[in-house]
Each structure stands twice: as C-alpha cells, then as structure tokens.
N, C-alpha and C positions, 0 to 999 in steps of 0.2 A: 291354432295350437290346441292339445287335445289333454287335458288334465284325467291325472288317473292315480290308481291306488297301488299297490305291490303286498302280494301275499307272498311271501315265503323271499327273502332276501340272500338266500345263498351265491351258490354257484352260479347260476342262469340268471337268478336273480338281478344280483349284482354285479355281474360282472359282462354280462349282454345286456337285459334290458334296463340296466342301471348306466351304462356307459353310452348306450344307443340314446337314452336321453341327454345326457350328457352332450355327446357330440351334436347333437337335431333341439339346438334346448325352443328353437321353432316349432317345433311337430308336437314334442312331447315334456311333459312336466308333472312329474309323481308329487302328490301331495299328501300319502300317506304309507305308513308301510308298517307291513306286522310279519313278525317272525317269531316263533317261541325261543331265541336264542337272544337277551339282549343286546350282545355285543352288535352282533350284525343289524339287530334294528338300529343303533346309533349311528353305527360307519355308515349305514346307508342312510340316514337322516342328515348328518354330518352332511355330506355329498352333495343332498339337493337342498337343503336348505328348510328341510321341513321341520315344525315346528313341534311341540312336546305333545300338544293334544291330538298330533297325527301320527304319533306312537304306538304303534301297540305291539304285545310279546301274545296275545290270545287272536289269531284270526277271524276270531268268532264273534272280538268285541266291537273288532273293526267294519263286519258286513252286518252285525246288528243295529249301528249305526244308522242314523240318517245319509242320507245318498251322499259322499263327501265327493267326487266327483264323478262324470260321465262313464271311464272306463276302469276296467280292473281285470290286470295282470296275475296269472296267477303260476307258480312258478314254484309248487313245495311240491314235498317228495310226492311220489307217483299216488297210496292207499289214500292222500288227502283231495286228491281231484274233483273227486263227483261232488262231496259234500259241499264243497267249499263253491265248486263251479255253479251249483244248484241252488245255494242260497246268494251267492252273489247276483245272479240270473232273476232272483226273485225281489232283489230288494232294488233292482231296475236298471243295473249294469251293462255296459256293451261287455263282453269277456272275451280274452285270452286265454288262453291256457295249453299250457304245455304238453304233450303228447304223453303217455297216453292218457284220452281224458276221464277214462276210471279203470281202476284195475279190476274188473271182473266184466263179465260180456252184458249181464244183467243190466248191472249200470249203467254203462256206454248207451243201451236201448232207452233208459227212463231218465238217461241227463240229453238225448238226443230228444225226447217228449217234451221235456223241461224246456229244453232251447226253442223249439218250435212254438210254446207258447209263451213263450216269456216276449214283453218290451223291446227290446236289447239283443244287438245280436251276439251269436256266438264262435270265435274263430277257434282252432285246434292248430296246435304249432306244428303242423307239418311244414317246415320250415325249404325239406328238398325243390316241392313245388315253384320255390322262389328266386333258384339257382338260375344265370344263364344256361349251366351246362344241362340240368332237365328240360329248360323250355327251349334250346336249340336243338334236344335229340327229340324232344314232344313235335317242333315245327319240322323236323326230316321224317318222322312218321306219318304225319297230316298230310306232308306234303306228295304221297305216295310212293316215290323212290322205291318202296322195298316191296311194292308188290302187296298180296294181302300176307301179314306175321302169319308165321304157321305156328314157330314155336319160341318161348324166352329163353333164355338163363341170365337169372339177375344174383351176384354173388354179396354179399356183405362183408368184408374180408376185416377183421379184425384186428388190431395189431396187438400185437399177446401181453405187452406193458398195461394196452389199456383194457384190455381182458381181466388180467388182473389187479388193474387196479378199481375198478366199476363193480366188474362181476363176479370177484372172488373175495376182497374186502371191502369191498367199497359198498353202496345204498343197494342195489339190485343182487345181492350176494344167495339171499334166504326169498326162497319161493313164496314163504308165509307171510314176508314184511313188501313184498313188492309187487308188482306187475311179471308171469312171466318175461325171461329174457327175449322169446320170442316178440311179442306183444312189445315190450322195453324198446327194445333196439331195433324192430323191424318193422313197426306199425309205418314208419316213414317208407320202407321197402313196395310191402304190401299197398300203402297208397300211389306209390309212382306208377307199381305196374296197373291198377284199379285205372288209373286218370289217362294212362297212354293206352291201354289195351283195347274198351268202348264193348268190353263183355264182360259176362257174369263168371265166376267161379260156379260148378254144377259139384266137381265131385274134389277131395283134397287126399291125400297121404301125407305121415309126416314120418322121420325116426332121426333118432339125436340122443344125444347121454353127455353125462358129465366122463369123460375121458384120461383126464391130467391133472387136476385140481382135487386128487384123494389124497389121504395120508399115506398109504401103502406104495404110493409112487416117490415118496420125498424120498428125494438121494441120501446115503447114507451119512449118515453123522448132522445132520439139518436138526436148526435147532429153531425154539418154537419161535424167537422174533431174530428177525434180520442182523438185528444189533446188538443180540446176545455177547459176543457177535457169532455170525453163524460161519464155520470153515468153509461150507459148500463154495467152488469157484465156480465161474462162469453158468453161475443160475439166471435164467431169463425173467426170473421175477424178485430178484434182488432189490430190496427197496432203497437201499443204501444207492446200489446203483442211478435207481427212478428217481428219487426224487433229491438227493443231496449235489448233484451236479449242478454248482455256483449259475452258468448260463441258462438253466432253466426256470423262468420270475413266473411263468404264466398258468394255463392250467397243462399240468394236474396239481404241484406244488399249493395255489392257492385253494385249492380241497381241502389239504391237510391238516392247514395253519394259516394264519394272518401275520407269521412272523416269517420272513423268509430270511433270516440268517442262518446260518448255519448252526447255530447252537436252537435254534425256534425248530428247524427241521428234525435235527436229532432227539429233541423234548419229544414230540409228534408220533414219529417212529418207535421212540421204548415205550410211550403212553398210549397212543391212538390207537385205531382201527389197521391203519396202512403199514405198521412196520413186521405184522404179522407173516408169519411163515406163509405162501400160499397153498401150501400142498397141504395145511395143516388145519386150515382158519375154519374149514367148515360149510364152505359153499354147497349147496344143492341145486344152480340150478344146470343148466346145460353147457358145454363150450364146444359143442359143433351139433348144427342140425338142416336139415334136409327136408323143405316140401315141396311136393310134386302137385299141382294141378290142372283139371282138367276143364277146359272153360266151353259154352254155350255155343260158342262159334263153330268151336270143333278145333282151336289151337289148345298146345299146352305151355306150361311154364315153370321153369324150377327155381326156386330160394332156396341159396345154400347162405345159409350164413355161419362164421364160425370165428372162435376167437384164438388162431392160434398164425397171425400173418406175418412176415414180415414189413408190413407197410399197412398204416391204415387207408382203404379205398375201397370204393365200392366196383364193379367192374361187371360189366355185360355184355351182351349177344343178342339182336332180333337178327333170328332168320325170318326172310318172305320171299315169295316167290317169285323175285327179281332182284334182290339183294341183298347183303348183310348188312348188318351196321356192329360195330362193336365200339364200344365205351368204357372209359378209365373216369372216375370222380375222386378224386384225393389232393395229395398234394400235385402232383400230377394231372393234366384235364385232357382230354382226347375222343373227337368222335371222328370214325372212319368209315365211309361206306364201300362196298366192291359191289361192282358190279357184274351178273352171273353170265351175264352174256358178252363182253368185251374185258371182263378182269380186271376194270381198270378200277386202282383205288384213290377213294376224294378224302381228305382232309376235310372236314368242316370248322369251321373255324367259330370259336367261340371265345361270347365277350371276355371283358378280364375280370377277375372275380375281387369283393373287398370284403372284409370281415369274415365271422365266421361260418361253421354249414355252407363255404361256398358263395357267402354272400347272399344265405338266406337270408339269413340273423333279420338283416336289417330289411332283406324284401320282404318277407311277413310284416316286420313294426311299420314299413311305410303302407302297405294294404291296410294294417288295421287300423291307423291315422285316420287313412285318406277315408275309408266308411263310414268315420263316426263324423267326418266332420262333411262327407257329400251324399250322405245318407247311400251306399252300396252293398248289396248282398256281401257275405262274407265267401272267399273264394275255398275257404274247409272248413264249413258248417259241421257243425253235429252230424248233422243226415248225410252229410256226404262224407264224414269221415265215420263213419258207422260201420260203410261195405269194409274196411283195411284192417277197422278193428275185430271183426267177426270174423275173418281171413284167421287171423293171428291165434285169437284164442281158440280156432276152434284146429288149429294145425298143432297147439301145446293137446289139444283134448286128443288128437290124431296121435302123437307122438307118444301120451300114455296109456292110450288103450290097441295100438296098433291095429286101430279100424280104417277105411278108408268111410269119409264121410261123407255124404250126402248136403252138399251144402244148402241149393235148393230147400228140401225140406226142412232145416235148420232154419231158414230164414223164414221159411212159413211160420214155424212155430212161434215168434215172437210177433205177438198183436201189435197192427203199426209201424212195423217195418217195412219199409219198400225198398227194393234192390235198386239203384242206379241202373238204370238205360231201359227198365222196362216202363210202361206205360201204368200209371196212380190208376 
C-alpha cells in the first residue's frame, strides 16, 4: 500500500482520487490533504480518517513539511501545477499531477528539468493512455492492419452543457486565470496521437474563436442569471435546466455545491459562478477550433475539437494504405476496421470499461501505485508529456497570430529539450 498526500481536494480531488482510495484502501491511503477551502479539507479528512495535523488550508505548509509520505497527488486548478509539482518534486515526492502540468510552455520545459533531476518520479494524468478503448486502437495500429497511416482526423466533440459549464463559467472560462482551452482539454488529445503516431510534428496551423458564448448573441429578452428567472425557452444552456434535475447526484451538480437538495441547488445558481447567463458571463476563450499538422513522416493530422455537440465523445479516423480504422470514445465505444481491398468491415472488440475517462481514472492510480511500490519508470513522464504540451501551446500561439509554425525550430529553441523518437 502506497501512502500519499492530496493537494487541492475538489472535483478530481475528491471525488476520483479520493474515492479510488477509497474503493483500493489496499493500494492507496491519503494521509494528508490541503486545500485553501476549509470545508473541503474536512469532508476529505472526515472520509479517510486523517487526522488534524494532516490538515492544511495553505499547500505550501503542507510541501514545506517534512516528507509526510512517499507520494503526492496533486489535483488544484490548472496556474497552481508547476509550483506546487516543483516543490513537491524537491522535497522528495513520487508526483502526480493532473494535466496540464503548467499552464504556460516555459514551464512545462523547467518542471520537465525539475522532474528529470529530482528523487521521485513524476507522472502527468493523461489519464486516456489507460483506457481499453486507446490501448485496443494503439494494438490495431502496431499490429499493421492499416498499412503505413497517411493521414488522422481526431475530433474532440464537446457536449455544449459541458461547454458551458467548464468553459463559459466554470475554472477554464478567462484566458488570464487558466491554461488555454486548447492545452485544458486537448493536451489528452494531442498526447494519444504523439504516443500512436511514432513521429514528430515538423510544421502546425491552427484557427478557432469564440463563436456563441458573446453578449450580442443572447436571445432577446435574456436575463443576466438563469433564475432571474430568465423567459428565454428552450436555451441550451439553461442552468435551471443543468443542474436542478432531481436525477442528477453526480458531476457536474457536485461542482456547484455540497448541498444537493433542491433548495442547495437554487442557493448556488442565484449566488454562484453557474447560474449565470452564458451568453453574458464573460468567457474569452475559444468554443471551436481547428489544427492541422504536418508530421516528419510525411503523414498529416487534423484536431478539431469544439464545444458545441450533442453528445460528449471523442471520435476518429486513421487512414493507411491498407485500411481504415474509425473510432467512437464516449458513452458509446466502437473500433471498426475496412478493409481496402475486399471492403470487408471487422468490429474490434473492446474490453468493458469501469469508472471514469473510460476507466482511465483508475488505470493511471493503478500505474502510479504499482511504481512507487516496484520501483517503475513512469508511463507519462514529464519528458514524455512535454512533446502534447508544446503541440498545444504552440497551436493557441498558431491560432493568434495565424502563422503556420515551424515546430522543429521551436523545439530547438528550448535548451534541453528532446523531441520523442529522435536519437539524445
């Protein structure tokens, strides 16, 4: 069993890797946890039984500390990553930490330095990696089936409730307080194709805007929160609608409150962040956007991801020059191969999935267990999740200067960086 600490006890916090111990209390067992929100350091305390001196509301009193155990999870908002990953790293931790692992590209290069010479290893929660349904479309790619991939299209299809409630009021809303949305929600993207494709990115384009989420789009007579109340019918981002329906206990309701009554809901909604108008609230960052790259091989690849779907899932296409493959990842799971010379299409059949991400959730926490306690490389190091994150930011830097960029020399420019598949 693998004792460890928890920085940031929210959402992910508590409610993944506070329950994944929970259910594994074999594998794993938090003996410490900081959050700047008392409430939540308690309920999460409360939970596993930790005691007052393993409290803390300052994360910073908690990693100043003497080593209180082996690993530490870290799980708060996206601009607290590097610092917190960097000093945990230094004071001799195995780390966790939730995607993306800094919000600016600088960072991501000097907590990837940090990890390389620190103690302690360090994983990055690309969490897709862990899914049957990625490592059953990774083994029909290895397995050659499709010929050499000429070209991708990997979709991120968004479902427009969770659009708006993530990236129009929710943590990721302001450009200035978070991680781009790109980088936010697609670093997991950009890593799947990094880890199945086995090339480099050479050259990228990006273009996207915020679309739908301005004031000058709100239907007329929209008023500034939901529960004004607001006359507007059949609004897609009715929050009244999202979150006050009795059968929904899980997330996103547990976002908004710790009270899931009906009367804790409606507090939430006239007080909170979430019962705001969306077309009103203020968001700046993007809700659809578009890169194209071109890779070292000589294949291409397109990321469309966008927030306006009716169904959350992610959904793709390799073509190669003996096959297709297409893929559904949602609530829904589906790989299909045809074949170009007899048409014929196979079903692949893939395991059954439990928890969340697909049944990442708990395939990362069982990887990061099983390394701290059989001493094993980490399977999304720093250095390996570096190539997804420099993808990302540099496709928000595409998408504001409408350059195509030069990935290659981008990667030169940072001292100590080495691209995956080329030779150190």
């Amino acid at each position: 069993m693998v004792d460890a600490v928890l920085i940031g006890a929210g959402q992910r916090g508590y409610h993944v890797y506070g329950r994944w111990a929970e259910q594994n209390p074999h594998r794993l067992k938090f003996v410490a946890v900081a959050d700047p929100n008392p409430e939540r350091v308690e309920r999460f305390a409360a939970a596993h039984g930790i005691p007052s001196s393993g409290r803390f509301t300052d994360p910073e009193a908690l990693l100043d500390r003497s080593l209180l155990a082996p690993a530490c999870v870290i799980a708060s908002p996206d601009r607290h990553h590097y610092r917190q990953a960097v000093a945990a790293l230094a004071a001799g931790y195995h780390v966790l930490s939730e995607k993306p692992m800094a919000a600016t590209l600088g960072d991501c290069v000097a907590l990837a330095a940090a990890a390389e010479a620190a103690p302690g290893t360090f994983h990055v929660g690309h969490v897709l990696r862990f899914t049957p349904f990625f490592q059953t479309l990774r083994s029909v790619l290895e397995s050659g089936r499709l010929g050499e991939v000429v070209t991708v299209e990997h979709r991120e299809n968004v479902r427009a409730w969770h659009m708006a409630h993530s990236y129009v009021r929710g943590n990721w809303a302001r450009s200035g307080e978070s991680a781009p949305m790109i980088v936010a929600k697609c670093c997991h993207d950009f890593d799947i194709l990094h880890w199945n494709l086995g090339s480099t990115v050479s050259r990228l384009s990006s273009f996207g805007s915020l679309f739908e989420f301005r004031p000058e789009r709100a239907p007329a007579g929209a008023t500034d929160r939901c529960t004004d109340p607001c006359p507007v019918e059949a609004c897609p981002y009715d929050a009244r609608r999202v979150y006050l329906n009795p059968g929904l206990t899980g997330w996103p309701v547990h976002v908004i409150t710790d009270d899931l009554s009906l009367e804790g809901r409606l507090i939430a909604l006239r007080q909170g962040p979430y019962g705001r108008c969306a077309y009103k609230v203020g968001s700046d960052v993007v809700d659809h956007q578009v890169v194209a790259m071109d890779y070292a091989s000589g294949m291409t690849a397109v990321l469309h991801m966008h927030g306006h779907s009716h169904e959350e899932e992610r959904t793709m296409r390799y073509d190669g020059t003996r096959a297709t493959l297409r893929g559904r990842f949602g609530r829904l799971q589906s790989i299909e191969v045809i074949d170009h010379v007899t048409g014929l299409r196979e079903d692949v059949p893939i395991a059954e999935t439990r928890g969340g991400h697909g049944g990442g959730d708990s395939g990362i926490l069982e990887l990061f267990t099983d390394s701290i306690e059989n001493g094993l490389p980490p399977e999304t190091s720093a250095a390996e999740s570096l190539e997804s994150h420099l993808l990302a930011f540099l496709a928000e830097e595409a998408r504001l200067s409408g350059a195509v960029i030069d990935v290659d020399e981008r990667r030169a420019g940072y001292p100590g960086f080495r691209a995956p598949f080329l030779a150190p």
